[in-house]
C-alpha positions in Angstrom: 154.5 121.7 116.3 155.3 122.1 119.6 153.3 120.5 122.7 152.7 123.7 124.1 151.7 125.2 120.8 149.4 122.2 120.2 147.6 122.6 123.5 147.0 126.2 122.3 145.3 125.5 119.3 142.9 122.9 120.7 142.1 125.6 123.0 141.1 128.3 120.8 139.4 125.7 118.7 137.1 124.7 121.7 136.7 128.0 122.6 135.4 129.1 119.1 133.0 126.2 118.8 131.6 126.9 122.4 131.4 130.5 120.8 129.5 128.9 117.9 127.4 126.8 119.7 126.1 129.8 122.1 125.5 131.9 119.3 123.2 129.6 117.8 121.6 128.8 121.0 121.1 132.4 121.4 119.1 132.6 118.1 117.1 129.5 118.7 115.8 131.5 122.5 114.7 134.4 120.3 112.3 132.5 118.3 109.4 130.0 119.1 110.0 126.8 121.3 109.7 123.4 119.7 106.5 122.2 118.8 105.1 126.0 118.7 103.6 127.5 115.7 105.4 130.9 114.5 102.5 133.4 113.9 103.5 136.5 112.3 101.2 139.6 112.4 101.1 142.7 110.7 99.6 145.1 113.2 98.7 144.9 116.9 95.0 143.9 116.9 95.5 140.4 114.3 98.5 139.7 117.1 96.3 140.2 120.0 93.8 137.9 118.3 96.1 135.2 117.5 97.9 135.2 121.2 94.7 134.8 122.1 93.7 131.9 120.3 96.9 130.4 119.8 97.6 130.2 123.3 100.4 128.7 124.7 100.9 126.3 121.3 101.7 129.8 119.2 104.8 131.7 118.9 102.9 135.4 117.6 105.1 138.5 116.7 104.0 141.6 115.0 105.6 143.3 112.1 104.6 146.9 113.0 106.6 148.3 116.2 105.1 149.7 119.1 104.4 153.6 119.0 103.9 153.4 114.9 101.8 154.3 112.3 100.4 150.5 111.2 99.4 152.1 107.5 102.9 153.5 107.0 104.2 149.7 107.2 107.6 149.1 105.6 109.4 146.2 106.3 112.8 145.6 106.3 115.1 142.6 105.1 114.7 140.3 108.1 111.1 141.5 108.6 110.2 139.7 104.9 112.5 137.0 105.9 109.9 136.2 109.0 107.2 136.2 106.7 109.3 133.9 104.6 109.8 131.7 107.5 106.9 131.9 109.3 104.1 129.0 109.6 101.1 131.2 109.5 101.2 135.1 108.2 97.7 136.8 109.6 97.2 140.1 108.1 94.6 142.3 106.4 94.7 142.9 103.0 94.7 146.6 101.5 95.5 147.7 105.0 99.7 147.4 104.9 100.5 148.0 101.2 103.9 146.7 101.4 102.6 143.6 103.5 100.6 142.8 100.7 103.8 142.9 98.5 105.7 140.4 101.1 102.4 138.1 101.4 102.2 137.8 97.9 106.4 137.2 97.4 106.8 135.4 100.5 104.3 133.8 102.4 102.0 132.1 99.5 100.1 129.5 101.4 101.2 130.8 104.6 99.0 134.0 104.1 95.8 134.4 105.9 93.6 137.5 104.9 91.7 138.1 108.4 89.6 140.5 106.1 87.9 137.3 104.4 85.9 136.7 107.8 85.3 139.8 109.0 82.8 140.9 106.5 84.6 144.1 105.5 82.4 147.0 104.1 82.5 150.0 102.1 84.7 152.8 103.1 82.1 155.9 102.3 80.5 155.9 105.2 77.2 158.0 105.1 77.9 160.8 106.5 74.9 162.5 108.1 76.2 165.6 106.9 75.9 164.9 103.0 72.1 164.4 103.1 71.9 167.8 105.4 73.9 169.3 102.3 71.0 167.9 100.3 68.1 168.9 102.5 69.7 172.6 102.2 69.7 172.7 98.8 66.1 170.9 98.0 64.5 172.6 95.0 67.8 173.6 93.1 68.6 170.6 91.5 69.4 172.7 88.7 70.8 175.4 89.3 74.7 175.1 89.3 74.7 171.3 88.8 77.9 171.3 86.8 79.7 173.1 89.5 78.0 170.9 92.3 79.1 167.5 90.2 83.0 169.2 90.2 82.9 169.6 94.3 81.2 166.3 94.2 84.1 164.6 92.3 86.8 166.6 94.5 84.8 164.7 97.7 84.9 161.3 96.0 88.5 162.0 95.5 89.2 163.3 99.6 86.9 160.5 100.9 87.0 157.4 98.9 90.8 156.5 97.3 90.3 153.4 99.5 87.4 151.3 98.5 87.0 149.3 101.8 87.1 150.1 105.5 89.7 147.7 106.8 88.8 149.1 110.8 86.6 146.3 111.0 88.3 145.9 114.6 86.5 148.4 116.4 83.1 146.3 116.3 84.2 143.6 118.8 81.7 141.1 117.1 83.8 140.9 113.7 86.7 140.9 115.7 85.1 137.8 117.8 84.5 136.4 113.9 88.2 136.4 113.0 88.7 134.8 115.9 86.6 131.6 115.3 88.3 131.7 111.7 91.5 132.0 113.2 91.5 128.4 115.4 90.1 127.0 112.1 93.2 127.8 110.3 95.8 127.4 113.2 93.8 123.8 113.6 94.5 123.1 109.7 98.2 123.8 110.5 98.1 122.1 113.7 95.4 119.1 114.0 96.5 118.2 117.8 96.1 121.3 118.8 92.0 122.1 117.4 90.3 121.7 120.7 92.7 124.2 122.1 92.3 126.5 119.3 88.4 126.2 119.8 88.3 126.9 123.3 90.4 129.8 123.5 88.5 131.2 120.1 85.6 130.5 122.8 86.7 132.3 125.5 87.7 135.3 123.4 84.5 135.5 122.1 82.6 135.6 125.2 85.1 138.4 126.4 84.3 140.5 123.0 80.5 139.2 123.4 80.3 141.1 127.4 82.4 144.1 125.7 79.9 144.2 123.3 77.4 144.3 125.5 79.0 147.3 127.9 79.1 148.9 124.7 75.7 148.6 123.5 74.6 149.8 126.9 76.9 152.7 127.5 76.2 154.3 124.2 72.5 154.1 123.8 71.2 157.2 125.0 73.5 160.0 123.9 72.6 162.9 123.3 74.9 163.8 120.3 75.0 161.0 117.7 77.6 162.3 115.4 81.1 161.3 115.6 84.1 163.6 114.5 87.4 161.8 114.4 90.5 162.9 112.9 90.4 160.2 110.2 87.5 157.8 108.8 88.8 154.6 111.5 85.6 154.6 113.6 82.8 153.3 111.0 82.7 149.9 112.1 82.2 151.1 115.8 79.5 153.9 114.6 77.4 150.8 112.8 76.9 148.9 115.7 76.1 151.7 118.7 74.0 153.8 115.9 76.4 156.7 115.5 77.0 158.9 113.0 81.3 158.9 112.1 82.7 162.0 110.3 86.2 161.3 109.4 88.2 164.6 109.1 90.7 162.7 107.0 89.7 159.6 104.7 90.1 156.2 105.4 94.2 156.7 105.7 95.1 159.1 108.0 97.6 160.5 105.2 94.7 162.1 103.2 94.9 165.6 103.3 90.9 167.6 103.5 90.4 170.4 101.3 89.8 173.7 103.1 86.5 173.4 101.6 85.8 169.5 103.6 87.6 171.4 106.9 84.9 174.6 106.5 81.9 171.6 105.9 83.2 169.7 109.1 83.2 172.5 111.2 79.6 174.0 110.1 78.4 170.3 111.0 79.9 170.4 114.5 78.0 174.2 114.9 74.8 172.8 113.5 74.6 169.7 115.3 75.4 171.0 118.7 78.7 168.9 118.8 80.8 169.4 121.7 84.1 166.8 121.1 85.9 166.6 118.3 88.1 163.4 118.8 92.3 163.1 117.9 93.7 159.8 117.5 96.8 158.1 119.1 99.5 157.6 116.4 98.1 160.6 114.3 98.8 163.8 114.7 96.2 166.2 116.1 96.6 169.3 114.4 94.1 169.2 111.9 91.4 167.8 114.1 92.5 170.6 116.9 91.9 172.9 114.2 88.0 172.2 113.3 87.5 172.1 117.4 89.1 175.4 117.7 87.0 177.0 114.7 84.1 175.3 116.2 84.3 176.4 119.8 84.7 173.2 121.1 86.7 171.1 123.1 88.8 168.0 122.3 89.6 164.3 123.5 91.4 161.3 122.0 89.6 158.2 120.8 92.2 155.4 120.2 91.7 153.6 116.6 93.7 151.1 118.6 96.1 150.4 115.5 98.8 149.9 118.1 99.8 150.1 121.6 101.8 153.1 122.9 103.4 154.3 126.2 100.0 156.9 126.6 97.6 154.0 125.4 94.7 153.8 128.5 95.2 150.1 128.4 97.7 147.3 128.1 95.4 145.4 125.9 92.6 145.8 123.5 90.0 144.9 126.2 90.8 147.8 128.2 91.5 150.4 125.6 87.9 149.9 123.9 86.9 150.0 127.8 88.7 153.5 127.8 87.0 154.5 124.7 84.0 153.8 125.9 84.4 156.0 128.8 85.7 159.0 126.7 82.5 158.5 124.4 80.4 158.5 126.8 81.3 162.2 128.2 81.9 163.4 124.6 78.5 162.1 123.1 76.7 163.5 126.2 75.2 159.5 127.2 73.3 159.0 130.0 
């Protein structure tokens, strides 16, 4: 070979390894620094929670983009890979169905189930509406009862496919909960780093403790104590500030209401002097706009706060349940 030909060579041998070399480097930026724990989420508030607690000594990414449905979860090659790879996968059992799948396949020890401290409850709700039903029809307990046990079946059916409420997130005090449990775990993972974890589980719970407070003190007198929401999200939230939550749809906001639930919903709203029926970010309104329209009443959007969008009235969880306060507060008629 040649001396010029040989100089060539070496060159585009160095050039490919500095090629290499940046490549890598480029991958290594993308991911957490050294030392940092890699915290995968699967929906926006267990990442919220984690940044929080994790602090600076946590890499946290979520699994579900920003603008979409977190129930309609599915994950695609390199998202199970990062569960794979990941230190510490937070996510909420029954919530994500194919998450489940990948915690299960992938994660094994690395899985934490926020759902274990946040003392999840049942998913039906007790709708003010059924006992009215029952008042109504006092004294003919008889009459029909085959009939009424077939529409009560078809409600069970509509209302209850999922046997748990996973919304616990909307009562800032369970969220405060998983919190604490959180820096327990990322401490396990990460002994040097337990006072950390503690004090920022700390701080975040005295931020949730004074939105709890606002909370409690915003919504306690309203005039209207029944809350209509395009699907069953807000339980958790109606528990605490003593309202009553109709879900238009069940627990997922893929369940479809019979005709008869949507004619039920909207006598409720009549009889109960209701003024706001409430659409959600992420779902689509057109069932909700639907009872308000039969109704005679207005509209306004409560955020589940599932996820963060471009027409979220917040940049983070603090301010949206601030904003949903706000929008309760005119809707419920609170003084």
């Amino acid at each position: 070979m040649s001396t010029h030909a040989a100089r060539w060579t070496a060159a585009l041998t160095l050039s490919a390894t500095a090629l290499l070399a940046a490549g890598c480097g480029s991958d290594g930026d993308d991911g957490a620094a050294d030392g940092e724990l890699t915290v995968v989420a699967g929906f926006y508030p267990l990442e919220w929670a984690a940044a929080r607690v994790g602090g600076e000594r946590v890499s946290v990414s979520s699994l579900t983009p920003a603008g979409a449905e977190a129930h309609d979860l599915e994950l695609a090659p390199r998202d199970v890979a990062a569960v794979g790879e990941a230190d510490l996968l937070v996510y909420l059992e029954g919530f994500q169905p194919a998450l489940d799948e990948a915690a299960t396949s992938e994660a094994g020890d690395s899985a934490w189930d926020a759902g274990q401290a946040a003392d999840l409850i049942e998913g039906e709700h007790d709708h003010g509406h059924e006992e009215h039903e029952g008042e109504e029809h006092e004294g003919e307990e008889h009459e029909g009862e085959e009939h009424e046990g077939e529409e009560h079946a078809e409600e069970e059916h509509d209302h209850g496919d999922e046997a748990v409420d996973p919304h616990f997130w909307l009562d800032p005090i369970r969220l405060a909960a998983v919190g604490d449990a959180l820096a327990e775990r990322l401490a396990e993972l990460d002994p040097d780093g337990a006072s950390t974890y503690e004090e920022n589980a700390a701080a975040l719970r005295a931020d949730l403790s004074a939105l709890d407070g606002e909370m409690t003190a915003g919504l306690a007198g309203c005039t209207v104590d029944t809350l209509v929401t395009s699907h069953d999200a807000f339980g958790y939230l109606g528990e605490r500030y003593g309202l009553d939550v109709v879900g238009i749809s069940g627990l997922s906001p893929s369940q479809e209401p019979s005709a008869a639930g949507l004619a039920e919903i909207t006598n409720l709203v009549q009889e109960r002097g209701i003024t706001t029926v409430y659409t959600e970010t992420l779902v689509d309104p057109a069932v909700a706009e639907t009872v308000a329209e039969e109704a005679g009443v207005r509209t306004a959007v409560l955020d589940p706060i599932e996820g963060l969008t471009d027409e979220s009235q917040g940049e983070d969880y603090l301010q949206v349940m601030r904003a949903n306060l706000a929008t309760l507060q005119e809707g419920q008629s609170c003084s």
